[in-house]
N, CA, C and O of each residue as an XYZ file, in Angstrom:
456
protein
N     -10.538     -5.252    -15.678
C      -9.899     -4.336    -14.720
C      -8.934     -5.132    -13.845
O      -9.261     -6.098    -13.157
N      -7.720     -4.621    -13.949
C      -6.642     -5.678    -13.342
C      -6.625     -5.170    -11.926
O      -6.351     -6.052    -11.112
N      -6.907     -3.650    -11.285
C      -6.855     -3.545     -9.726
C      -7.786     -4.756     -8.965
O      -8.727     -5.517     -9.189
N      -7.041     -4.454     -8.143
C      -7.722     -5.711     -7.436
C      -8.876     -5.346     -6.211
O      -9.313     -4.196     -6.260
N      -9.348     -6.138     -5.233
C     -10.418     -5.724     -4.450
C      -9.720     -5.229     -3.184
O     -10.237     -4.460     -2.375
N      -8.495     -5.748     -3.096
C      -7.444     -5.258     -2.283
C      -7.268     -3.457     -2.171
O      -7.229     -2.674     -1.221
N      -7.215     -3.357     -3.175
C      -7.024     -1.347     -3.506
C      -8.667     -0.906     -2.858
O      -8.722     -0.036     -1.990
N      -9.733     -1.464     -3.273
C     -11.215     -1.313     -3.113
C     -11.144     -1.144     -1.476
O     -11.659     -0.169     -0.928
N     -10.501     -2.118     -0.787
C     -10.467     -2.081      0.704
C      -9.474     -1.480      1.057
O      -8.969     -2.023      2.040
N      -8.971     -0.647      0.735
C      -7.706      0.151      1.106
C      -8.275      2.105      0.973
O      -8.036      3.218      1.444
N      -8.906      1.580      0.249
C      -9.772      3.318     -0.421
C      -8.814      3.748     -1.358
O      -8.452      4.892     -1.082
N      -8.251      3.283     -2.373
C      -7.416      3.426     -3.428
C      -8.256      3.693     -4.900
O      -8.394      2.774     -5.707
N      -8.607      4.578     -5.058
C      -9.226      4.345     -6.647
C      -8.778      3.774     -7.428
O      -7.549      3.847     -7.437
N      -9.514      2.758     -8.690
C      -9.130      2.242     -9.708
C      -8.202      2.836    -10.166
O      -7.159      2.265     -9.846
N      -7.952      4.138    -11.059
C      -7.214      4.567    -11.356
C      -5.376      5.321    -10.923
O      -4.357      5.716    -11.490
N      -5.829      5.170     -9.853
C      -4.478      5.335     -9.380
C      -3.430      4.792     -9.006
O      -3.572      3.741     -8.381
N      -2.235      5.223     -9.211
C      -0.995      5.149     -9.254
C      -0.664      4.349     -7.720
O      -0.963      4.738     -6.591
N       0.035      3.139     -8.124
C       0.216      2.635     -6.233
C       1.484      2.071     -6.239
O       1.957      1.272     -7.048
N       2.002      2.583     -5.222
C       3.601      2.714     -4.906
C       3.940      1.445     -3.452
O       3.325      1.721     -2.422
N       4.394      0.804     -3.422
C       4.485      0.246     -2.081
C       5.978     -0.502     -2.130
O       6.659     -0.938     -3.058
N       6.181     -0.435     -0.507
C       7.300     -1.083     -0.094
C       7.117     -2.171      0.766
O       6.546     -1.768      1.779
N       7.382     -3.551      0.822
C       7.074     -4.107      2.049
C       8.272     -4.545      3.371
O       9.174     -5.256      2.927
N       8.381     -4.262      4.711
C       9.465     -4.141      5.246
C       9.352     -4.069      6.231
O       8.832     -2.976      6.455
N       9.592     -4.808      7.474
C       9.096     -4.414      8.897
C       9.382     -3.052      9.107
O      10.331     -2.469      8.582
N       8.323     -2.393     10.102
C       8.653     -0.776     10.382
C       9.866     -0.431     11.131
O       9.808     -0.476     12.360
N      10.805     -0.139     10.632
C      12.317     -0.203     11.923
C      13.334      0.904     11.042
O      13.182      1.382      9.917
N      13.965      1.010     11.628
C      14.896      2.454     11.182
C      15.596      1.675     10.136
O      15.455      2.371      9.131
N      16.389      0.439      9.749
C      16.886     -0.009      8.960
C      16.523     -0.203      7.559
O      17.267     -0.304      6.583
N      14.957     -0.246      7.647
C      14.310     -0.017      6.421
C      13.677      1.243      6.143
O      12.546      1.363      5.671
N      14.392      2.096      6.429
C      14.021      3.570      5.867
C      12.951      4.059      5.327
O      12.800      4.865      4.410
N      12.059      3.367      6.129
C      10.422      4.366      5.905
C      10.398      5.356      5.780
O       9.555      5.777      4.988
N      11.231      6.273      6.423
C      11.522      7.666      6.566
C      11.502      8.638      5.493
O      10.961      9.743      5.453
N      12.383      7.849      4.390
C      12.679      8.351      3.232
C      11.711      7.856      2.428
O      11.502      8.749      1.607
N      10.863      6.758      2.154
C       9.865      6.221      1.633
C       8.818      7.407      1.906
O       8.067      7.745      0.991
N       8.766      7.969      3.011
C       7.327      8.675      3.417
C       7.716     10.128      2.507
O       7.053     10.660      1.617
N       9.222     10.594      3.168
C       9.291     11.628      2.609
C       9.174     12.018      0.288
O       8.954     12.988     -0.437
N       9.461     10.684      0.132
C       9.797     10.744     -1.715
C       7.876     10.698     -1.857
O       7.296     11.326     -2.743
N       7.050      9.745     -0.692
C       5.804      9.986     -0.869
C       4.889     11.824     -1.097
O       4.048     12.351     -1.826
N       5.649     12.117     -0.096
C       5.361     13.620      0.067
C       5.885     14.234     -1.068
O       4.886     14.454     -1.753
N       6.889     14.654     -1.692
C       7.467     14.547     -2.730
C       6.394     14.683     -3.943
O       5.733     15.595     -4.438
N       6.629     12.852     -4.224
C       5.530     12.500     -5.721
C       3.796     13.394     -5.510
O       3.280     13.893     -6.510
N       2.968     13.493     -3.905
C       2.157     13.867     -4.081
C       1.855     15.061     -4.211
O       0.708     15.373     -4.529
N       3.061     16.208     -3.940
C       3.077     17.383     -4.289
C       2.710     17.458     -6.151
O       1.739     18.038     -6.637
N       3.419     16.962     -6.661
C       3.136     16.827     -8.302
C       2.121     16.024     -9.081
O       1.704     16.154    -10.232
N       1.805     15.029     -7.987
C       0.891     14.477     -8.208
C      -0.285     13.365     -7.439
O       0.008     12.308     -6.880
N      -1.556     13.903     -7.587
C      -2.132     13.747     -6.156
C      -3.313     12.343     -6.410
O      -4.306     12.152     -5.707
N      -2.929     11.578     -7.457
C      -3.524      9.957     -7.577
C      -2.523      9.205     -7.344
O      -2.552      8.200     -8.053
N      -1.532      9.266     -6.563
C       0.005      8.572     -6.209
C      -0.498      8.237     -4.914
O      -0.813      9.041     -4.037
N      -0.566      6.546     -4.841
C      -0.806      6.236     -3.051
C       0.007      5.100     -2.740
O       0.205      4.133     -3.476
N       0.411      5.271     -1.720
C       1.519      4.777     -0.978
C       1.543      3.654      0.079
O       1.310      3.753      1.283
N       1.815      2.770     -0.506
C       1.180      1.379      1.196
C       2.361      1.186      1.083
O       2.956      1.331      0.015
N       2.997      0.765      2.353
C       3.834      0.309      3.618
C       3.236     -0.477      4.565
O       2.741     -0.344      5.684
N       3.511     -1.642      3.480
C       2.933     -3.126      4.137
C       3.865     -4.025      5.126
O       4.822     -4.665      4.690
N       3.477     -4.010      6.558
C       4.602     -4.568      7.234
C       4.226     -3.979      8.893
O       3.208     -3.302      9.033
N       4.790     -4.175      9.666
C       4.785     -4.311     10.846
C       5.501     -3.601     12.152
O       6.362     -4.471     12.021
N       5.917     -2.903     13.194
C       7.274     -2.688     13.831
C       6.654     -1.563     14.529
O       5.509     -1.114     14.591
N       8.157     -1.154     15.199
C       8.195     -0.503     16.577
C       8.218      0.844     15.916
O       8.224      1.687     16.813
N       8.238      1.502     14.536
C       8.403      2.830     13.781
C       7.055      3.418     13.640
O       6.720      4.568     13.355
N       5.943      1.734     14.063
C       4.770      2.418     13.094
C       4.318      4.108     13.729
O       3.967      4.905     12.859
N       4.332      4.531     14.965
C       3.964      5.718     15.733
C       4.793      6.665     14.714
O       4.125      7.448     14.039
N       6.164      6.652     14.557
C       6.534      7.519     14.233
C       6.411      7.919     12.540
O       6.168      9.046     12.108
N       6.553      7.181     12.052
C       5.530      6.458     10.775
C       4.289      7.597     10.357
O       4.179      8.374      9.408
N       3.613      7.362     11.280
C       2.038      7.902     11.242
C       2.323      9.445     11.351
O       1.860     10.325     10.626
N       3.192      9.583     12.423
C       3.464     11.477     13.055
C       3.588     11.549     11.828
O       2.512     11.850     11.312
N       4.858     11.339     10.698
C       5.533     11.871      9.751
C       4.899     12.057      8.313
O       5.096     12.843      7.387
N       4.118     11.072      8.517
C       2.628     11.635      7.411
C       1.694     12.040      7.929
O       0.687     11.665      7.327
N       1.425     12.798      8.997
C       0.450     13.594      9.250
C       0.905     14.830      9.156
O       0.170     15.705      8.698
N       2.508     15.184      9.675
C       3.317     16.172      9.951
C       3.222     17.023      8.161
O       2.731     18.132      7.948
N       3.879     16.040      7.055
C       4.078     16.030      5.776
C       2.181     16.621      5.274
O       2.099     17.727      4.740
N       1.175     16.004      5.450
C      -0.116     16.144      5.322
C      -0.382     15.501      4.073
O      -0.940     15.983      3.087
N       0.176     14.136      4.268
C      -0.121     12.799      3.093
C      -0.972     12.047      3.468
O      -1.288     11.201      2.632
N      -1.727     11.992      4.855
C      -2.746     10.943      5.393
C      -3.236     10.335      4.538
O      -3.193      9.120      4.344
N      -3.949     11.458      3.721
C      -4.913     10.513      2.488
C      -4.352      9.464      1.363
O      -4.917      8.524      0.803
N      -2.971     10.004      1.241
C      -2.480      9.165      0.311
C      -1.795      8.067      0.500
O      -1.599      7.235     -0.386
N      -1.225      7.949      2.100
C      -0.756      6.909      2.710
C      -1.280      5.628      3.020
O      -2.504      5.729      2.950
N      -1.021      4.711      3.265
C      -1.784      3.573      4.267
C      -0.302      2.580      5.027
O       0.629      2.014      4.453
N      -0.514      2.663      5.993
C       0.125      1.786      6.618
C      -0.478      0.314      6.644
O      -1.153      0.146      7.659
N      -0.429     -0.688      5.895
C      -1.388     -1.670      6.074
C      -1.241     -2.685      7.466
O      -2.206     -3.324      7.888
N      -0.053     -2.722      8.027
C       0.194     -3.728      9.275
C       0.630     -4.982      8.007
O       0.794     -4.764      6.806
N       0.752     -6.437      8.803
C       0.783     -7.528      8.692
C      -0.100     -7.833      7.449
O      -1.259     -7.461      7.636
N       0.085     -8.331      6.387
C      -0.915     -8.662      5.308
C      -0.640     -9.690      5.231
O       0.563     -9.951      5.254
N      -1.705    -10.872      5.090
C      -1.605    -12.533      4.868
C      -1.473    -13.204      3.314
O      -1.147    -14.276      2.804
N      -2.099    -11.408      2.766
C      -1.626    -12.026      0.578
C      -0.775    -10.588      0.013
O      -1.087     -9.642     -0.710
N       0.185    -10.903      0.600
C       1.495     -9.665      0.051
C       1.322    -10.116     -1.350
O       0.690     -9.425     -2.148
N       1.812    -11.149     -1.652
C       1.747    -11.627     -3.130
C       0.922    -11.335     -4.098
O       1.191    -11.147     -5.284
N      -0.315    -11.293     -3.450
C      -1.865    -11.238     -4.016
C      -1.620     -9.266     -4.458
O      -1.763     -8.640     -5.508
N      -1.332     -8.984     -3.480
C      -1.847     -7.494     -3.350
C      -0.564     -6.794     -4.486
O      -0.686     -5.791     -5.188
N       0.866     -7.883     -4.337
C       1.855     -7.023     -5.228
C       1.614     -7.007     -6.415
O       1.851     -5.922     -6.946
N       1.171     -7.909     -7.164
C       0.512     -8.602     -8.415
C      -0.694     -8.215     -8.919
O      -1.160     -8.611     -9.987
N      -1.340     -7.246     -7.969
C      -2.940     -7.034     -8.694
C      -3.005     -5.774     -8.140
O      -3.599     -5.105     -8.986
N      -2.741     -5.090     -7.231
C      -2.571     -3.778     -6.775
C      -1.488     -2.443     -7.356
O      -1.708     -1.479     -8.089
N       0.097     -3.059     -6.433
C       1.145     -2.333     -7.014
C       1.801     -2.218     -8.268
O       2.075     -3.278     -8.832
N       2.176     -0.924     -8.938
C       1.866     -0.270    -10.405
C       4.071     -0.075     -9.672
O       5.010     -0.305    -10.434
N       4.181      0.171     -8.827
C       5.906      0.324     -8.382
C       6.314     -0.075     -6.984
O       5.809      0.137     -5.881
N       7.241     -0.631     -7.330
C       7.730     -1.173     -5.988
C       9.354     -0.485     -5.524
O      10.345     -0.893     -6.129
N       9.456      0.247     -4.757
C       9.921      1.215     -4.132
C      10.626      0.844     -2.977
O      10.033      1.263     -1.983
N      11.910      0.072     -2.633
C      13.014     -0.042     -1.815
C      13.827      0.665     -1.165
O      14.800      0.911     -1.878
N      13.920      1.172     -0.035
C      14.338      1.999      0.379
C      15.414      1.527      1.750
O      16.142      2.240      2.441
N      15.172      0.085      1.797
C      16.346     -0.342      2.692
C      17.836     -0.447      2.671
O      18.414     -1.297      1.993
N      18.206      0.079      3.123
C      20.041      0.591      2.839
C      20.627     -1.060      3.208
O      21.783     -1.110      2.789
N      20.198     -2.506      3.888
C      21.070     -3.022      3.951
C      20.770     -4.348      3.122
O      21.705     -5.120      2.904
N      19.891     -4.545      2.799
C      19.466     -5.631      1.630
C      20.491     -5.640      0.185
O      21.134     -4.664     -0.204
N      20.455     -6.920     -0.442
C      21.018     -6.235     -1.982
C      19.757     -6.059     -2.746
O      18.626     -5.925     -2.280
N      20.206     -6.084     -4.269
C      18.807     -6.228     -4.673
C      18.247     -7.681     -4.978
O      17.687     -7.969     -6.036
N      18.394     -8.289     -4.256
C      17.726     -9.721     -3.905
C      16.085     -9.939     -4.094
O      15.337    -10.810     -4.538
N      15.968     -8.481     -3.424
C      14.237     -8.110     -3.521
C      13.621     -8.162     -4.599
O      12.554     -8.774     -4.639
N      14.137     -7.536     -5.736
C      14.080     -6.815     -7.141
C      13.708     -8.425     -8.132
O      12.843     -8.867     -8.888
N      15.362     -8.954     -7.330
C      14.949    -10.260     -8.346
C      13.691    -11.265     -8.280
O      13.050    -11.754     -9.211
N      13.515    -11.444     -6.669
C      12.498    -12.149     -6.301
C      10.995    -11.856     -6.521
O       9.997    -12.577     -6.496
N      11.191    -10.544     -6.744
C       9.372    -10.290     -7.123
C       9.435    -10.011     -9.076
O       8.445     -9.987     -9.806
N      10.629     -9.865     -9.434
C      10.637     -9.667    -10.819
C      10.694    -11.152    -11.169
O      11.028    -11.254    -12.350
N      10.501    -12.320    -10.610
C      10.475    -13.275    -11.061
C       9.309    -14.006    -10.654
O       9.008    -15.086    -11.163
N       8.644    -13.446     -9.751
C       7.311    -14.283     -9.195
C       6.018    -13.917    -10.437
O       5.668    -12.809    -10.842
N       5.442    -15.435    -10.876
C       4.652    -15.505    -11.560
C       3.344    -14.696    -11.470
O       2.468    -14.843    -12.322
């Protein structure tokens, strides 16, 4: 079983689908739209869960906007994580960018990490 114990402490079932972005919480990295495509995928489909691993001054509004949407369950805001690496590699099934000012620098760097 390749999930990791990471999903286990998150309340993620084995089987499900896990979507994450990692990005401090701030208007520049468009959580906004991350939460809303979340709301979205879980309308069609409801083993789709969503971590937004990272930190910032959005997290309040963050939280309103998946409670507002009624994704709580499928969300997690994780805060600060000390094994991003660990968790991208044994957890996340898609990795989901939504920052308008990055290139895809991101894309390459985790499509190349061992």
């Amino acid at each position: 079983e390749w999930r990791s114990v990471a999903a286990d402490g998150m309340g993620i079932p084995k089987d499900a689908t896990v979507v994450a972005n990692v990005a401090g919480y701030r208007p520049a990295k468009k959580y906004s739209f991350f939460i809303d495509v979340a709301s979205e995928v879980v309308k069609k489909q409801s083993n789709v869960y969503f971590l937004m691993i990272g930190e910032g001054s959005e997290r309040e509004s963050m939280e309103n906007q998946i409670e507002r949407l009624g994704i709580r369950e499928n969300c997690r805001l994780t805060g600060f994580l000390e094994n991003v690496p660990e968790v991208l590699k044994n957890t996340v099934d898609i990795y989901l960018f939504t920052s308008g000012f990055e290139s895809s620098y991101g894309f390459r760097s985790l499509a190349t990490t061992p």
